[in-house]
N, CA, C and O of each residue as an XYZ file, in Angstrom:
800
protein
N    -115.348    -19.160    186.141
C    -114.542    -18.425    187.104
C    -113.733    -19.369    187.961
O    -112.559    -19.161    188.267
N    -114.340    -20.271    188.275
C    -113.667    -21.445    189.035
C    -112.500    -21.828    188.461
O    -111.475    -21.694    189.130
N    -112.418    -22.379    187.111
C    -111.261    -22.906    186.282
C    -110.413    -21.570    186.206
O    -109.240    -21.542    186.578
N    -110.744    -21.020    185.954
C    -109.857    -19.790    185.348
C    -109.196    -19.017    186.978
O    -108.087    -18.498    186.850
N    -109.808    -18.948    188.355
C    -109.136    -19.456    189.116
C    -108.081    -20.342    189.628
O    -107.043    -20.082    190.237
N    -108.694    -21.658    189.161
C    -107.731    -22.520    189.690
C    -106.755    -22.404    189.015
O    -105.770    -22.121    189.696
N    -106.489    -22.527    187.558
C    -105.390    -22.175    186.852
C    -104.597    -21.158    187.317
O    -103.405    -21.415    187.149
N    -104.838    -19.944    187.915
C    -104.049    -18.700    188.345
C    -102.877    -19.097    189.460
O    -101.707    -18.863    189.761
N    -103.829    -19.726    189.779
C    -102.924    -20.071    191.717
C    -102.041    -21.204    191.556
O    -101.077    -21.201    192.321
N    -102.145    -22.306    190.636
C    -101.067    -22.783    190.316
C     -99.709    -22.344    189.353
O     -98.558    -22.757    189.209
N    -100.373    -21.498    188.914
C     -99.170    -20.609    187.985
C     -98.379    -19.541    189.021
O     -97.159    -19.375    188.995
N     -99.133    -18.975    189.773
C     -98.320    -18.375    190.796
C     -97.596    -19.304    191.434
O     -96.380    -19.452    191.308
N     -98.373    -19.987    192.175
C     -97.314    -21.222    193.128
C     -95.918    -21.469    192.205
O     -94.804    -21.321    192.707
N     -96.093    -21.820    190.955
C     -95.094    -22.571    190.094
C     -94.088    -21.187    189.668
O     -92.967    -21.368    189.193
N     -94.368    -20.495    189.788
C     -93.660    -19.031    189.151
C     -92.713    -18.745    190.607
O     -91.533    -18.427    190.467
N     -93.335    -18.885    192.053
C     -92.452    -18.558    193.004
C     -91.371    -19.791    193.685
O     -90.298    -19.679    194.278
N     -92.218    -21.023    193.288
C     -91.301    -21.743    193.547
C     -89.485    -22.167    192.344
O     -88.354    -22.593    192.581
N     -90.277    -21.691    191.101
C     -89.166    -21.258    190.283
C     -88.260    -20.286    190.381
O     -87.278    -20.111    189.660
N     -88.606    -19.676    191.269
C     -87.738    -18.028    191.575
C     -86.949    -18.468    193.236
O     -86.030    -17.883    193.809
N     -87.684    -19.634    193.646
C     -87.125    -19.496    195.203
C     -85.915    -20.904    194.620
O     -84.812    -21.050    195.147
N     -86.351    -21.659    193.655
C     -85.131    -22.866    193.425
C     -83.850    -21.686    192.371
O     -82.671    -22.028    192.285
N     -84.212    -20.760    191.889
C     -83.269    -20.559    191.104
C     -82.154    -19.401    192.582
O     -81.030    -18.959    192.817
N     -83.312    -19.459    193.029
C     -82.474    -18.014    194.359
C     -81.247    -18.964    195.088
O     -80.097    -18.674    195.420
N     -82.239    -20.565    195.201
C     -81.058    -21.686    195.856
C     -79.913    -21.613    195.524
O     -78.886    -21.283    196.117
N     -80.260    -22.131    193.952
C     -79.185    -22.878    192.693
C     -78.113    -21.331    193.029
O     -77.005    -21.476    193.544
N     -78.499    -20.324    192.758
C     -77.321    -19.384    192.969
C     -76.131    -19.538    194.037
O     -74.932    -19.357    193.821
N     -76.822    -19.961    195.386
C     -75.957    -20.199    195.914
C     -75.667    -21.916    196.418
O     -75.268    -22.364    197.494
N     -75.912    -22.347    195.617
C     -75.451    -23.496    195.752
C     -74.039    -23.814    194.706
O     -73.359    -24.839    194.669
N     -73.864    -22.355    193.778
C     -72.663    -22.421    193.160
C     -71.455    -22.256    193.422
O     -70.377    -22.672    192.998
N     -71.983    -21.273    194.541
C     -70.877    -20.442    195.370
C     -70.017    -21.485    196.179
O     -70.582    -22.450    196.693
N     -68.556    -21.290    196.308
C     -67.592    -21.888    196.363
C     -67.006    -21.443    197.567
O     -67.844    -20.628    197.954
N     -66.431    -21.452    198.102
C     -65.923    -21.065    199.274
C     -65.295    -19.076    199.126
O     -65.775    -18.142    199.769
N     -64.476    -19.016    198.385
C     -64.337    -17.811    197.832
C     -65.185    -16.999    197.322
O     -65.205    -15.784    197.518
N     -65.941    -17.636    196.630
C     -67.369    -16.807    196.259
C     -68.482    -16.514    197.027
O     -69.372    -15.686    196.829
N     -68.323    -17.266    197.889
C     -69.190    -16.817    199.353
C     -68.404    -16.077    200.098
O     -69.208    -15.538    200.859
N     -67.521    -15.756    200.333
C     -66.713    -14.947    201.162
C     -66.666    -13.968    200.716
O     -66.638    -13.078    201.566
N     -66.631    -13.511    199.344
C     -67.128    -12.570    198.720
C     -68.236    -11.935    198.971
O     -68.279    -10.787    199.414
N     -69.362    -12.747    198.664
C     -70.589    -12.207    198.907
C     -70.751    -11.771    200.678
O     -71.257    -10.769    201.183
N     -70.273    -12.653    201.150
C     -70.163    -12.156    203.010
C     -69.412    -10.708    203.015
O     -69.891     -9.671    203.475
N     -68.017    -10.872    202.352
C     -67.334     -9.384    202.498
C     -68.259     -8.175    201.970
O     -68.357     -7.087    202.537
N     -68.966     -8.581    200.703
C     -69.678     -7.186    199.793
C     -70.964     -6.946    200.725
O     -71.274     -5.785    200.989
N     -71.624     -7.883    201.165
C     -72.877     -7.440    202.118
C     -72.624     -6.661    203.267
O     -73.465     -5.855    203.667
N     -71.574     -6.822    203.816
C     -70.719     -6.251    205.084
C     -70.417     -5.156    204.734
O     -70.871     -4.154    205.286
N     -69.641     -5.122    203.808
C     -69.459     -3.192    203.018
C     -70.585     -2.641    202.929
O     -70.641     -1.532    203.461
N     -71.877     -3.162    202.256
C     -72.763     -2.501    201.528
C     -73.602     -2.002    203.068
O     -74.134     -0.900    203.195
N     -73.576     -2.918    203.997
C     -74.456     -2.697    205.156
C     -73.810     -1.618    206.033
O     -74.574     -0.907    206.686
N     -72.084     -1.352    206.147
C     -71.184     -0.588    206.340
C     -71.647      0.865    206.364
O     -71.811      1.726    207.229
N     -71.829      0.740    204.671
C     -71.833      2.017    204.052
C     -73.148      2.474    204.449
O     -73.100      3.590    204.967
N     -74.280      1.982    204.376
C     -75.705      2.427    204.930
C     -75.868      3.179    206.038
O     -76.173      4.362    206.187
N     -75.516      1.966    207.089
C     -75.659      2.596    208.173
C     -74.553      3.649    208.766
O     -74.644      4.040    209.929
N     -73.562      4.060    207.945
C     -72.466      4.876    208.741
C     -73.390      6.300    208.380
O     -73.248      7.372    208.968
N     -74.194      6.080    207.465
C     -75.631      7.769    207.319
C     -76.044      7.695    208.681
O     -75.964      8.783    209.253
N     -76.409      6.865    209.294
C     -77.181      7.149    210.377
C     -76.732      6.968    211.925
O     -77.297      6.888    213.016
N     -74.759      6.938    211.175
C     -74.245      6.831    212.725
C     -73.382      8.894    212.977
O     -73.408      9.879    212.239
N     -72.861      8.683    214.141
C     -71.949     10.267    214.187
C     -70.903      9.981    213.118
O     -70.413      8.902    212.787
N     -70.632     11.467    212.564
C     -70.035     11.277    211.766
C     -68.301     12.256    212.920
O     -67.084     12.074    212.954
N     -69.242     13.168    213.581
C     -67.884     14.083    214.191
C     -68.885     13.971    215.274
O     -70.025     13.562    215.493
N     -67.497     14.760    216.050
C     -68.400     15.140    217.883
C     -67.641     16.430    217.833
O     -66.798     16.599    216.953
N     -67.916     17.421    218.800
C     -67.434     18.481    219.219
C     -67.273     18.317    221.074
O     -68.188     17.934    221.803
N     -66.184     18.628    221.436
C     -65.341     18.275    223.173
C     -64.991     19.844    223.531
O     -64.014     20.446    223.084
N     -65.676     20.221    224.153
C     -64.469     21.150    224.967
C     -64.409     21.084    226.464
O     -65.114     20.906    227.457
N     -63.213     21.319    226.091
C     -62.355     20.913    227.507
C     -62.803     19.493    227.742
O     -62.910     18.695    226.811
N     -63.098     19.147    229.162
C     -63.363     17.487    229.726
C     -65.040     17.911    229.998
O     -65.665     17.154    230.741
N     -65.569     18.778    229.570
C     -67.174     18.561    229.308
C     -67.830     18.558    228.183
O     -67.416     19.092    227.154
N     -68.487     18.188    228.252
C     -69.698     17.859    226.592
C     -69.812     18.929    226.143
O     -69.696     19.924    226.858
N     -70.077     19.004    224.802
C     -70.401     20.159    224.218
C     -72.294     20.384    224.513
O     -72.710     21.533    224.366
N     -72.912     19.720    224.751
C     -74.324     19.756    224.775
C     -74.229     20.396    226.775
O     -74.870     21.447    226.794
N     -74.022     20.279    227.329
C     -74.197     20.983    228.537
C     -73.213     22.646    228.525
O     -73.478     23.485    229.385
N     -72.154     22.911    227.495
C     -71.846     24.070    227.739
C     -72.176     24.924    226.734
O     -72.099     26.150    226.820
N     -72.607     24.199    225.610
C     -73.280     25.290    224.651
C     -74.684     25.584    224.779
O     -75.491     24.778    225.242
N     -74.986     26.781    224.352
C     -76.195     27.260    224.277
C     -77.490     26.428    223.817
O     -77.253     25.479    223.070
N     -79.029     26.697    224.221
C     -79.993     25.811    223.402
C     -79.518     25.922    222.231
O     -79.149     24.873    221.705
N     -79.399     26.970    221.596
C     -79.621     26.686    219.962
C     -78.652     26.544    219.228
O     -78.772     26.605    218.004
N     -77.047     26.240    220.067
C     -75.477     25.507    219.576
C     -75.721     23.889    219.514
O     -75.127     23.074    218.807
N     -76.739     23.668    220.435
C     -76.359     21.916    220.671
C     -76.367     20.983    219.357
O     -75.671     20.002    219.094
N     -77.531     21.704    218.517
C     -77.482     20.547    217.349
C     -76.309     20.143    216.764
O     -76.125     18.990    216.374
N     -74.954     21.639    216.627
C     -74.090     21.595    216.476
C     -72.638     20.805    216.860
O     -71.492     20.834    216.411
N     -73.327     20.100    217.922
C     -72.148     19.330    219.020
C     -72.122     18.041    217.832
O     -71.154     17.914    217.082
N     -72.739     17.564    217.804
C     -72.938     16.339    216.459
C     -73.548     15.915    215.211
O     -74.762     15.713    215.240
N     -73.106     15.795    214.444
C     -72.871     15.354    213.258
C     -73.110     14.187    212.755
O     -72.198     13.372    212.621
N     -74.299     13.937    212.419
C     -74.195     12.716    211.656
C     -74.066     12.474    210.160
O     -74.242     13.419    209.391
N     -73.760     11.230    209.691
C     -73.361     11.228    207.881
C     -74.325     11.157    207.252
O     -74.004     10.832    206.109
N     -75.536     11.299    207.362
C     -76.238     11.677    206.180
C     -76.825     13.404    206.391
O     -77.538     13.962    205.557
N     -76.390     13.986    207.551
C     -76.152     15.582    207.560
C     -75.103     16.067    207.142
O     -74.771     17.196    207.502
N     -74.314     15.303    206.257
C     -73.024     15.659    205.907
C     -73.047     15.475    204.396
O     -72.388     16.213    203.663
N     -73.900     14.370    203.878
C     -73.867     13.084    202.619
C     -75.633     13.260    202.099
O     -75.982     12.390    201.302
N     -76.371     13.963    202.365
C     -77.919     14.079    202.305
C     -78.071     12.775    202.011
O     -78.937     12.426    201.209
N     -77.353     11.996    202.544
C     -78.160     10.038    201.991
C     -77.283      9.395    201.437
O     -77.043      8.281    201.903
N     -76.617      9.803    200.426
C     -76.025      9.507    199.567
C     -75.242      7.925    199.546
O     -75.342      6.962    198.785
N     -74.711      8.101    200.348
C     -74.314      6.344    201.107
C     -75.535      5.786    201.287
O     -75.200      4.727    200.756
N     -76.545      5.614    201.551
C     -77.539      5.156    201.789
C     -77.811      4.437    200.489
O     -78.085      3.238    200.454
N     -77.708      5.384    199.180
C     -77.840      5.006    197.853
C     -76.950      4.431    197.516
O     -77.231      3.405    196.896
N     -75.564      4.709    197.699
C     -74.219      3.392    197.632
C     -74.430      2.372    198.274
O     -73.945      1.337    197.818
N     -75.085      2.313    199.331
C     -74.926      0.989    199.573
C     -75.845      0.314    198.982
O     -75.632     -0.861    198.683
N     -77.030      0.918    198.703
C     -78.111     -0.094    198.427
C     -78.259     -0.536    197.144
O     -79.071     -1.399    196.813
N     -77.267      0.199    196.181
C     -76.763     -0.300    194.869
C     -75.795     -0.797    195.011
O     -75.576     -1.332    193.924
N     -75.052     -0.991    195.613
C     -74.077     -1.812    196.104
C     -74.499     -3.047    196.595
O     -73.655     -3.900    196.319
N     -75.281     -3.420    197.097
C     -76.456     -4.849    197.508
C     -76.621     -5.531    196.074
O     -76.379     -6.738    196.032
N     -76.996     -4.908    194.928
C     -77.484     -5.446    194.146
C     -76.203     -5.839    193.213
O     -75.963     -6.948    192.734
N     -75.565     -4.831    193.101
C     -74.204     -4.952    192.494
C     -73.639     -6.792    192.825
O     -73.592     -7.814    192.140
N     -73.282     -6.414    194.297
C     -72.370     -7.221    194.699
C     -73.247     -8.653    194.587
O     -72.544     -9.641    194.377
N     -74.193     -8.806    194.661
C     -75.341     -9.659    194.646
C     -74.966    -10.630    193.024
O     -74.724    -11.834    192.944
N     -75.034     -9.602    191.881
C     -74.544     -9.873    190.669
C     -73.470    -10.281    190.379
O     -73.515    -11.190    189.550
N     -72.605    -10.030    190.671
C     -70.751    -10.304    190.944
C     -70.649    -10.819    191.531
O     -69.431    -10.926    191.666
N     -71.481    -11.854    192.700
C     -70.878    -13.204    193.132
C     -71.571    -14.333    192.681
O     -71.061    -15.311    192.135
N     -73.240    -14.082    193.035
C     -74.076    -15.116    192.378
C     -74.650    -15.310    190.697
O     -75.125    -16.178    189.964
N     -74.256    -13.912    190.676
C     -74.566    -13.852    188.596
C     -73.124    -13.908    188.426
O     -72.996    -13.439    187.295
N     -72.018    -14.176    188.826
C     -70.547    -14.192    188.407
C     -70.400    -12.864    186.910
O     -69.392    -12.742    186.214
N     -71.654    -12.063    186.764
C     -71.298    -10.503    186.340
C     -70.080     -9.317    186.388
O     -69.727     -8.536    187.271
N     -69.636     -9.559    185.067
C     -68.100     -8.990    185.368
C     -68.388     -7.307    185.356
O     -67.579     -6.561    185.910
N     -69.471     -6.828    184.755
C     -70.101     -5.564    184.354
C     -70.280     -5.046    186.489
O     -70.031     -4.078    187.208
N     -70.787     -6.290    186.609
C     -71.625     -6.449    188.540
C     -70.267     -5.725    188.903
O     -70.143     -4.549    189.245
N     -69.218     -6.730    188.747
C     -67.898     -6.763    189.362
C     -67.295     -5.493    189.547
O     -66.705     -4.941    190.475
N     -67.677     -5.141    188.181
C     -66.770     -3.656    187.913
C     -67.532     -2.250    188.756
O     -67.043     -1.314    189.389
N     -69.092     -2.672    188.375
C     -69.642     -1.733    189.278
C     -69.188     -1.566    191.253
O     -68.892     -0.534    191.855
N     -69.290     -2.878    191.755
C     -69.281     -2.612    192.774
C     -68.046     -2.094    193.599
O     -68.098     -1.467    194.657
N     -66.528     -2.616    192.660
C     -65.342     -1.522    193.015
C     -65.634     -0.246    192.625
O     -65.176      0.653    193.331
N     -66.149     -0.014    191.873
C     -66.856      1.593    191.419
C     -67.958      2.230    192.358
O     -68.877      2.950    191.967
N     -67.777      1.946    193.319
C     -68.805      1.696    194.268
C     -68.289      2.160    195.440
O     -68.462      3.154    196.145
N     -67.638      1.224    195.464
C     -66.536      0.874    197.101
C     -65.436      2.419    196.819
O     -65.123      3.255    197.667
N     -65.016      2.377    195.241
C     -64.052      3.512    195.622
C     -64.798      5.001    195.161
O     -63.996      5.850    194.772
N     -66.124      5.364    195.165
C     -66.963      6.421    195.326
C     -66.736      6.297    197.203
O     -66.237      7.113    197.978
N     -67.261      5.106    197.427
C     -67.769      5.616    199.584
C     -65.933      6.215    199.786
O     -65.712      7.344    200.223
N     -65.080      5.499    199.493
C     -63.404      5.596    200.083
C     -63.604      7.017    199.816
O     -63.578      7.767    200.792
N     -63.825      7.574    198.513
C     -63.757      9.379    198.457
C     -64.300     10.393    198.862
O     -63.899     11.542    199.044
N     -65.615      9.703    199.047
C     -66.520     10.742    200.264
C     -65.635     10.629    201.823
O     -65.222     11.691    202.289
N     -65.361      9.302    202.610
C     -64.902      8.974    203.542
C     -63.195      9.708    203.781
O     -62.793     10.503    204.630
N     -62.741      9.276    203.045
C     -61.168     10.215    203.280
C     -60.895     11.202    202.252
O     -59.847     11.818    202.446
N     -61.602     11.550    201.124
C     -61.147     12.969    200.746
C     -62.142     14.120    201.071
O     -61.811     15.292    200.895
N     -63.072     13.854    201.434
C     -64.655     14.883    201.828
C     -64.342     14.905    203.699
O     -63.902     15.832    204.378
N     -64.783     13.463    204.140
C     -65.011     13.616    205.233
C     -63.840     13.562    206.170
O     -63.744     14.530    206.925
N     -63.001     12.694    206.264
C     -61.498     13.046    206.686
C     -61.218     14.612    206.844
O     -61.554     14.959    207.976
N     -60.697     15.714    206.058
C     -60.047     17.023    205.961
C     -61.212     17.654    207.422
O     -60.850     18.267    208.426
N     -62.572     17.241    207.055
C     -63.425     18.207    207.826
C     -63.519     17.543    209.284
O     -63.699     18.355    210.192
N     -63.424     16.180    209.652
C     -63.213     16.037    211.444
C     -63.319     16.989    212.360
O     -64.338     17.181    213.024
N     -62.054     17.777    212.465
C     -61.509     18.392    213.283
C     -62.386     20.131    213.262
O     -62.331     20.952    214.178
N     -63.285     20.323    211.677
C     -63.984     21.309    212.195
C     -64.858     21.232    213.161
O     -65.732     20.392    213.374
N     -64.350     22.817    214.113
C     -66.032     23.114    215.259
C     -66.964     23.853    214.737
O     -68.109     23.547    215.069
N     -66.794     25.041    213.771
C     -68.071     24.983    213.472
C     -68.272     26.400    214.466
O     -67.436     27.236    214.812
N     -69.456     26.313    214.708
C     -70.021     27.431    215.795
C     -69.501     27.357    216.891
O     -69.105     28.367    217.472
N     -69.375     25.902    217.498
C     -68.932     25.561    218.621
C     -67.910     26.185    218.732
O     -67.638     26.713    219.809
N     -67.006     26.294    217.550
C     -65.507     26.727    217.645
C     -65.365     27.944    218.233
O     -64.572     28.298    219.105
N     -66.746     28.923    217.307
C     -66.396     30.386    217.350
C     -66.736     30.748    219.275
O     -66.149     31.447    220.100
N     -67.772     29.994    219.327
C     -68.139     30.176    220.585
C     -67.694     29.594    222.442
O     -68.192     29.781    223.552
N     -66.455     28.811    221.870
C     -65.487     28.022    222.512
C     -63.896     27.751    222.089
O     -63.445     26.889    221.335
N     -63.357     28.567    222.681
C     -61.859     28.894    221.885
C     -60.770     27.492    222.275
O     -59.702     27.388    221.671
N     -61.101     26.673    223.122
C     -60.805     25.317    223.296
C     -61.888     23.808    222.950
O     -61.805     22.707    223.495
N     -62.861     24.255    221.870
C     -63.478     23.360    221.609
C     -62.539     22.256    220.095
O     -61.667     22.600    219.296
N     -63.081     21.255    220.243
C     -61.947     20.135    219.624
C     -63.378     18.847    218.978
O     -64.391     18.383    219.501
N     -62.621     18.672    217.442
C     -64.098     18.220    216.580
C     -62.947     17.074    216.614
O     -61.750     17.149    216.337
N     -63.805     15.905    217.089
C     -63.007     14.217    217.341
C     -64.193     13.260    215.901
O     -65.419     13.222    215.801
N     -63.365     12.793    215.249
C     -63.782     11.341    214.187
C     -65.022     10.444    215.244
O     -65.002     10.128    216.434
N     -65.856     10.282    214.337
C     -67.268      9.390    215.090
C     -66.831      8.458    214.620
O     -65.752      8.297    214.050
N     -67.987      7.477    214.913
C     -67.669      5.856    214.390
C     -68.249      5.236    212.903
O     -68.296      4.094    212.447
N     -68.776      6.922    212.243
C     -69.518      6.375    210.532
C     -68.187      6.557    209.760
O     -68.006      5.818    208.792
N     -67.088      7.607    210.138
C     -66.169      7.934    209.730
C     -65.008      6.767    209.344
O     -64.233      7.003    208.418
N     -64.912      5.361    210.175
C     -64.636      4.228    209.985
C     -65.397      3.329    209.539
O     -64.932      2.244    209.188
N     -66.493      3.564    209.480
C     -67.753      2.387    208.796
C     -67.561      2.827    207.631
O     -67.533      1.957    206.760
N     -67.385      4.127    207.225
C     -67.309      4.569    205.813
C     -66.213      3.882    204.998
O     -66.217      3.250    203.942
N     -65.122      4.296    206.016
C     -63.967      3.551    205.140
C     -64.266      2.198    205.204
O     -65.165      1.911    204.414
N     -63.982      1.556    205.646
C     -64.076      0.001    205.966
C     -65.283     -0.297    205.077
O     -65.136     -1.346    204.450
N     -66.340      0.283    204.871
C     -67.347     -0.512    203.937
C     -67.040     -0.001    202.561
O     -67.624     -0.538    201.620
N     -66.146      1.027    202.318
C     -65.858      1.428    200.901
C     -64.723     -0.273    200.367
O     -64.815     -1.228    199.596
N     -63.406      0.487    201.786
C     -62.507     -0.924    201.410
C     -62.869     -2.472    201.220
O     -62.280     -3.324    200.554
N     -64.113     -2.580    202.074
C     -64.552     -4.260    201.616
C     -65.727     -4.353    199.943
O     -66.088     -5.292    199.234
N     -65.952     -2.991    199.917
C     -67.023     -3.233    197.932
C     -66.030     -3.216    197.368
O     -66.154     -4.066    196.486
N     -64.533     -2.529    197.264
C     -63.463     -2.170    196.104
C     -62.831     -3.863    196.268
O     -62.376     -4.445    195.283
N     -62.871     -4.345    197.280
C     -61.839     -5.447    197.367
C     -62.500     -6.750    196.388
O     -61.948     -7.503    195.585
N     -64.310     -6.610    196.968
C     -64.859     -7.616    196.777
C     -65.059     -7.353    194.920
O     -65.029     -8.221    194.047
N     -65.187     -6.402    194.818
C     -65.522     -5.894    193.096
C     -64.090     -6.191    192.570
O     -63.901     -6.546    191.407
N     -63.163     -6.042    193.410
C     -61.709     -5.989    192.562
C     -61.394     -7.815    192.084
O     -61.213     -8.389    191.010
N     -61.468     -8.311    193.723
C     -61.551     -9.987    193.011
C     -61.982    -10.408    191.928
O     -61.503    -10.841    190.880
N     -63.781    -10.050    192.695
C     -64.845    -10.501    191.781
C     -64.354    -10.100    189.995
O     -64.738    -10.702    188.993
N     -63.553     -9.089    190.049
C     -63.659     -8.984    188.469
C     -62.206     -9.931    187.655
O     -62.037    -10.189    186.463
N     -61.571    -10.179    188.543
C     -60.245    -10.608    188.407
C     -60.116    -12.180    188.417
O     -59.189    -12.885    188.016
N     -61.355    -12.530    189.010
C     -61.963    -14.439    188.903
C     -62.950    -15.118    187.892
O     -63.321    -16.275    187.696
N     -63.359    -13.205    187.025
C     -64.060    -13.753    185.876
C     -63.122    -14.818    184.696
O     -62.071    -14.547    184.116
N     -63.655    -15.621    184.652
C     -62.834    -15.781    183.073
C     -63.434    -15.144    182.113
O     -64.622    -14.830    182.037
N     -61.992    -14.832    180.872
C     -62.092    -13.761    180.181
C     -62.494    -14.927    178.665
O     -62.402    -16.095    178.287
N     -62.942    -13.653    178.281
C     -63.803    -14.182    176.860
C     -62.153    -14.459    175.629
O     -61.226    -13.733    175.269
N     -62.430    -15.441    175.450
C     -61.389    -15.597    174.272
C     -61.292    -14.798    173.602
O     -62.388    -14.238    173.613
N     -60.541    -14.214    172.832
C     -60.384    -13.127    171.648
C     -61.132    -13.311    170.585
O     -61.365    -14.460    170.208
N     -61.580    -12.344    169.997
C     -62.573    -12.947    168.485
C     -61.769    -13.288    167.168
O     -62.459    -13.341    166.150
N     -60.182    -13.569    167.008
C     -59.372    -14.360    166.452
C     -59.772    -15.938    166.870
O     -60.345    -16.769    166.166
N     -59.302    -16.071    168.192
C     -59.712    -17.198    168.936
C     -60.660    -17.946    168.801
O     -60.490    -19.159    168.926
N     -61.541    -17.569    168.596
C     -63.081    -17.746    168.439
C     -63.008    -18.238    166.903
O     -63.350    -19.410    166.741
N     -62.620    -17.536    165.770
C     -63.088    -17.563    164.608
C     -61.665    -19.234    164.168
O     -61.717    -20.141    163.337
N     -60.781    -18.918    165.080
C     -59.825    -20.237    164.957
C     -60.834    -21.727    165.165
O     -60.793    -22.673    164.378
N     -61.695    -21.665    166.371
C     -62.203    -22.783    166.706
C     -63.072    -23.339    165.867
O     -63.261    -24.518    165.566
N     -63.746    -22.019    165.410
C     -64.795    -22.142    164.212
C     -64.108    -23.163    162.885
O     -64.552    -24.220    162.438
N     -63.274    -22.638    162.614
C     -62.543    -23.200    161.370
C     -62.185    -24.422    161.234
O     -61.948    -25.116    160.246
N     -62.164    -24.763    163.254
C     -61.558    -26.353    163.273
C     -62.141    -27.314    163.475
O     -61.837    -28.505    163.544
N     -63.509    -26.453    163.627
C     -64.948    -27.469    163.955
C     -65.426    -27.946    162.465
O     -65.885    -29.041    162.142
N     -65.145    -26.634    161.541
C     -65.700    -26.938    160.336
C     -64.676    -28.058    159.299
O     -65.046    -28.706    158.320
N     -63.593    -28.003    159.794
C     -62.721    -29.297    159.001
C     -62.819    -30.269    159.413
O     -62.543    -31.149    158.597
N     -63.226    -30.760    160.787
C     -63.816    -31.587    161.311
C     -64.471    -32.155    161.148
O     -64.201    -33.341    161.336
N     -66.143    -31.734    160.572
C     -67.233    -31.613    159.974
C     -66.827    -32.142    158.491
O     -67.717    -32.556    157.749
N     -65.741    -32.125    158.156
C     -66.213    -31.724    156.254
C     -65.021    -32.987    156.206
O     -64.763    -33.442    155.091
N     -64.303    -33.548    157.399
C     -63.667    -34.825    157.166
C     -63.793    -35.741    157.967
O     -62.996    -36.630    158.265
N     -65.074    -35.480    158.424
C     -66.058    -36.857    158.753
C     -67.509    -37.154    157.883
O     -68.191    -38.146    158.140
């Protein structure tokens, strides 16, 4: 039991310290652009998360709050947040978006790349074609306040802004891959390696 112990715990040790030098080496590849990347896509992805758990709308009437002139059971109605709007859903963009963008700078993953503009321009369509049009609804408030007025929160710009920094960072990222030679190309080099070979 002893040996067969000790053996375990050095294989772990050696298994995490292989996973924490290769986590380095990733970014020790990264280039100035490719870190700025990864800074821009973490910033989107963290964007997009938390704009679930910021206001998404407010409801104003007149120059008083909607929570002191509406009724107990209107107030929930005064605000809006984005994942009462999104059941989460950004929550799940972003956090595949973490991994995405993660792949597309430090795995230089052009598949990563492509996902995470696929990504960025899913949040842009919830954010200005879903949530944009609806702002300005009141809602109950409305029916029950004929000068009540539905004002843009601050997830409503986190949304955009973290959609626009995954599409930008996925759009680079896919546009700095180098592209695979053609399989003409390929079968050319082949041919010139092998005359090479056969006249030496």
């Amino acid at each position: 039991m002893t040996g067969e112990s000790g053996k375990a715990l050095p294989e772990t040790a050696e298994n995490r310290s292989s996973r924490g030098a290769a986590f380095l080496a990733g970014f020790q590849r990264l280039n100035r652009l490719w870190t700025a990347l990864l800074a821009a896509g973490v910033v989107g992805a963290a964007l997009t998360i938390a704009a679930d758990f910021a206001t998404l709308r407010s409801v104003h009437v007149l120059t008083a709050s909607c929570s002191d002139l509406a009724a107990p059971s209107l107030r929930g109605s005064c605000v809006t947040r984005g994942h009462e709007e999104h059941a989460y859903a950004l929550v799940l963009l972003g956090a595949a978006a973490l991994v995405m963008v993660w792949g597309a700078t430090v795995g230089r993953s052009r598949p990563a790349a492509l996902a995470t503009a696929l990504l960025g321009a899913a949040v842009l369509v919830i954010g200005l074609a879903i949530d944009w049009p609806r702002i300005h609804r009141t809602g109950l408030i409305g029916e029950a306040f004929e000068q009540a007025h539905g004002h843009a929160g601050p997830a409503l710009w986190m949304e955009i802004a973290g959609g626009a920094l995954l599409f930008v960072t996925g759009m680079v990222a896919t546009s700095r891959r180098p592209r695979r030679p053609r399989k003409a190309e390929r079968e050319r080099r082949r041919r010139a390696e092998r005359r090479a070979r056969a006249e030496t």
